[in-house]
C-alpha positions as CSV (number, residue, x, y, z in Angstrom):
1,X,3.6,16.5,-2.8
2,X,3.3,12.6,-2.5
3,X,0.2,11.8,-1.0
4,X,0.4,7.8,-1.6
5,X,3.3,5.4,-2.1
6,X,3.5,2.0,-2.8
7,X,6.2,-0.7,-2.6
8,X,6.5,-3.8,-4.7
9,X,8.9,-5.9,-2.2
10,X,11.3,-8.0,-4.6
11,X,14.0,-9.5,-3.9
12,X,13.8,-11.5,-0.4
13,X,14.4,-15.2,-1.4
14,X,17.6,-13.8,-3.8
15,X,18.8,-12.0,-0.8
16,X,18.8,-15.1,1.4
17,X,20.7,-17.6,-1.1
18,X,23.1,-14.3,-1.6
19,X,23.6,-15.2,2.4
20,X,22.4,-18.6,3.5
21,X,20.4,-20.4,1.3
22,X,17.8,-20.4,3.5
23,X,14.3,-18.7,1.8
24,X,12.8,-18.2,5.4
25,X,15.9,-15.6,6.0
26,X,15.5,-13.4,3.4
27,X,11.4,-13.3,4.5
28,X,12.0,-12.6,8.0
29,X,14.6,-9.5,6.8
30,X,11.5,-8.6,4.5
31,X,9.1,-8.1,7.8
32,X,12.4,-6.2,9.7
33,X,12.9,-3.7,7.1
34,X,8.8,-2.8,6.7
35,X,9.9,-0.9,10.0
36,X,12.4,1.0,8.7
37,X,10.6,2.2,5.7
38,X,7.4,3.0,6.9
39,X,9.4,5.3,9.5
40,X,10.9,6.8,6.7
41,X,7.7,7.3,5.0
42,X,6.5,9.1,8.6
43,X,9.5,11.1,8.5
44,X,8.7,12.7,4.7
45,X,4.9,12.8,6.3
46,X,3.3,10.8,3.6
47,X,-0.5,10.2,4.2
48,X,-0.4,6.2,2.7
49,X,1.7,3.7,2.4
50,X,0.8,0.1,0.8
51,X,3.4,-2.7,0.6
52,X,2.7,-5.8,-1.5
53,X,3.2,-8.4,1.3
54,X,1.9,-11.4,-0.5
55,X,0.4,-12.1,-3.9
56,X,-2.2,-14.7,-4.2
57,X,-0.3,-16.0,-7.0
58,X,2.5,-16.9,-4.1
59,X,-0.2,-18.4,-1.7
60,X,-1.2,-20.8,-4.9
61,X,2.5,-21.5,-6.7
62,X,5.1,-21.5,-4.3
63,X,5.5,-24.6,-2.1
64,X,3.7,-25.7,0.8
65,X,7.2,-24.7,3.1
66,X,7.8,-21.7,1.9
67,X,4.1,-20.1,2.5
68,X,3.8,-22.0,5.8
69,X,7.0,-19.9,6.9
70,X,5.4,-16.5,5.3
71,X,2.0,-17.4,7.5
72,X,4.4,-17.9,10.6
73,X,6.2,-14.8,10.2
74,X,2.9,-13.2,9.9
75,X,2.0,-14.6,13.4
76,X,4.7,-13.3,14.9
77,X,5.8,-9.8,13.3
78,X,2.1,-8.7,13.3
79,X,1.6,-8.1,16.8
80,X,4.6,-6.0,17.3
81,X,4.0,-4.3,14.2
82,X,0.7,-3.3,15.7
83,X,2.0,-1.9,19.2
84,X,4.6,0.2,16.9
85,X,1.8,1.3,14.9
86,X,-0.4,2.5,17.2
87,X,2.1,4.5,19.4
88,X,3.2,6.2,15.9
89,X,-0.3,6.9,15.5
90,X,-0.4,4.6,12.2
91,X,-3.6,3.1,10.5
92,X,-3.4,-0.4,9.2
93,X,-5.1,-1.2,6.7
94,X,-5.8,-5.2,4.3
95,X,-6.7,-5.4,0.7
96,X,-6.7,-8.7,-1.1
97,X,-8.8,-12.0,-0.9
98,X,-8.0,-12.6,2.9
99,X,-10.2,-16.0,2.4
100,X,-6.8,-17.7,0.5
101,X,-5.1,-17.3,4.0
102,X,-5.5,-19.3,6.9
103,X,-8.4,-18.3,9.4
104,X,-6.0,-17.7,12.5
105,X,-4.3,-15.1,10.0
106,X,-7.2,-13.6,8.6
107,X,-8.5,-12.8,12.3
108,X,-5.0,-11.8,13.5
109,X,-5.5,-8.9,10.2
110,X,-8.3,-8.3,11.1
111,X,-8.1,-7.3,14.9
112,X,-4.5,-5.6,13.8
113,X,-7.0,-3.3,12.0
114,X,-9.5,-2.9,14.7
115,X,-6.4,-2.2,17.0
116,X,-5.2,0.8,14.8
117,X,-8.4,2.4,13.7
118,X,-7.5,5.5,15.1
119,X,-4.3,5.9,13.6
120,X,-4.3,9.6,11.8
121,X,-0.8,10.0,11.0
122,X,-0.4,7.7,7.9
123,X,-2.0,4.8,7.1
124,X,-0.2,1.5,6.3
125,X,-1.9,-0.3,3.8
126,X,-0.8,-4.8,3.1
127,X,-1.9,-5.9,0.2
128,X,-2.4,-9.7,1.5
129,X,-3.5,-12.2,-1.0
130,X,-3.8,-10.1,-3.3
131,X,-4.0,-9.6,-7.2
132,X,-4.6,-6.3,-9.6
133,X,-6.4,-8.9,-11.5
134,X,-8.3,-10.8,-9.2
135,X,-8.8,-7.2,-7.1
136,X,-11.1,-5.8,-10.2
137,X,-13.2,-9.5,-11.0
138,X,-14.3,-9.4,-7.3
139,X,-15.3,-5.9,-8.0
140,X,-17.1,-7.1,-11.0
141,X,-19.0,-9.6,-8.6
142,X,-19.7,-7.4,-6.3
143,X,-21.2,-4.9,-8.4
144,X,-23.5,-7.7,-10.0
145,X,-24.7,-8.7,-6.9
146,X,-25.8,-5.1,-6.0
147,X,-28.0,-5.8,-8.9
148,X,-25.8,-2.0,-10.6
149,X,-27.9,-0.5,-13.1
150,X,-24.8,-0.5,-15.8
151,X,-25.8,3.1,-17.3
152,X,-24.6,4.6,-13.6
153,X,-21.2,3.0,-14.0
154,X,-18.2,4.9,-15.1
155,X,-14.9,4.5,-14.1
156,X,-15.2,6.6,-10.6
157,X,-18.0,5.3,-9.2
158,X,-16.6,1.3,-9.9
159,X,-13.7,2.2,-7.8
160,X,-16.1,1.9,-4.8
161,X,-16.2,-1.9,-5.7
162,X,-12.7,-2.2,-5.2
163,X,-9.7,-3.1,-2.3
164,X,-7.8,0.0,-3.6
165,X,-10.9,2.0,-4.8
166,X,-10.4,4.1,-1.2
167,X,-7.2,5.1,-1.0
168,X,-6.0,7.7,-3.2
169,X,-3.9,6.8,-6.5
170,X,-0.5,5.8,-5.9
171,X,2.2,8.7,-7.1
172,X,4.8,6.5,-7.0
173,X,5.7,2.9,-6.9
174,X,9.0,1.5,-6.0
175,X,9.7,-1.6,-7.2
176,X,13.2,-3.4,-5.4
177,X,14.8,-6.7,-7.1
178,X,15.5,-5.4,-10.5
179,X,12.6,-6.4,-12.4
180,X,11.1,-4.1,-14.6
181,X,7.2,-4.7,-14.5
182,X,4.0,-3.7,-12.5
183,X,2.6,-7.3,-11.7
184,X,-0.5,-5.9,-11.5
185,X,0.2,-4.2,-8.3
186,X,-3.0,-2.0,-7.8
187,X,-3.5,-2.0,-11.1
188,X,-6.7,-0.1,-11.6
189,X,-5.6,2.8,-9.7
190,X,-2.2,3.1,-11.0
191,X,-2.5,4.6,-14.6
192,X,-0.8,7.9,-13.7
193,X,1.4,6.2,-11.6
194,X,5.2,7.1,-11.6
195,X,7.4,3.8,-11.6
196,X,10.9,3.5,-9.9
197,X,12.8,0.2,-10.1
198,X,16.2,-0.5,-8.3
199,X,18.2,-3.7,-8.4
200,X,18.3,-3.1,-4.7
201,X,17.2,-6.0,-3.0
202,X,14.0,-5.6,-0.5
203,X,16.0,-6.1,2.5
204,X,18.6,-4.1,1.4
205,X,16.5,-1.1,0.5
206,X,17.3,1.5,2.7
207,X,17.3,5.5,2.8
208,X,19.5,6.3,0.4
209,X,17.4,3.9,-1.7
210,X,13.9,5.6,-0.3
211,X,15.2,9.3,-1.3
212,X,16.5,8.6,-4.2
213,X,12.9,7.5,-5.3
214,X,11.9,10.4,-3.8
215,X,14.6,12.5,-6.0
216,X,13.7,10.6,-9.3
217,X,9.7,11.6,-8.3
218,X,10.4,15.0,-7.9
219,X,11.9,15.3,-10.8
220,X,9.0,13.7,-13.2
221,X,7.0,16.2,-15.3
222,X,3.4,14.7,-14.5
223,X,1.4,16.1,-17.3
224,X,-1.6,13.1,-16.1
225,X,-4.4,13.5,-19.3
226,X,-3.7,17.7,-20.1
């Protein structure tokens, strides 16, 4: 049974040139079509959801424009993401370095999780900001500053240092967009991970997309370490 999956959105400024060219298109579909997936994801009963919403490799490398339209949509797709969540009884949940976005946004994601607290249906987990890579050296630091004896270190107990480290181990990540690569997505807690990539588009992705992923899972032999 899946417990935990995640998405790697891909695909949302190809689908907008496919269309119109414009980039701030193909991110509002992006924020339409979280809907429709996560309800699918209610539907199947799965207990967490994350969704790679923004790397902080976008926030720092893609222009000034294009971000400033990502924060916007963030202003106003949040709020009505949150009423939707709590009537389905849905948990939101942050990880990533939410000091890399602007301090409106940061307190917007951070009432939208006071707001859905008592969600116990699923929870919806945004990986804002975020970075596998950057995700595990703020760990490090954090660990440090706790002043960690290193002998009571081992690989569970560093997990409490983490974004990720409380959610249970994704057992499958979609990828849409057609590349073939993890990009770091929680990338401590993904070793037995099972991957599924589709040239679908993100805001194309739909349920014929979602259960086939869910067909291909099934169909794994997960053999983990034994």
């Amino acid at each position: 049974m899946i417990k935990h999956i995640g998405f790697i959105m891909d695909g949302n400024r190809r689908w907008a040139k496919k269309i119109s060219n414009l980039v701030s298109v193909g991110h509002a579909k992006w924020g339409d079509n979280i809907e429709t997936i996560l309800n699918l994801c209610l539907t199947e009963k799965i207990e967490v959801v994350s969704m790679w919403a923004l790397s902080k490799e976008n926030i720092l490398e893609r222009s000034e424009v294009e971000i400033a339209g990502i924060f916007q949509l963030f202003r106003e797709k949040i709020p009505k993401l949150v009423e939707k969540l709590i009537k389905s009884s849905v948990r939101l949940d942050i990880v990533g370095d939410l000091w890399l976005v602007p301090t409106d946004i940061r307190t917007l994601l951070i009432d939208a999780m006071e707001q859905t607290k008592d969600g116990i249906k699923m929870t919806c987990v945004f990986a804002i900001a975020y970075s596998g890579q950057d995700e595990i050296i703020r760990g490090i630091k954090r660990a440090i500053a706790e002043w960690i004896d290193p002998k009571t270190l081992d690989e569970k107990s560093f997990l409490t240092y983490l974004d990720t480290g409380k959610y249970p181990p994704p057992d499958l990540i979609i990828r849409t967009g057609g590349s073939i690569r993890h990009s770091g997505f929680f990338l401590y807690h993904s070793a037995y991970s099972e991957y599924f990539f589709t040239e679908t588009l993100w805001p194309d992705f739909g349920s014929s997309d979602f259960y086939q992923a869910l067909e291909f899972y099934n169909g794994a032999k997960r053999n983990f370490w034994k």
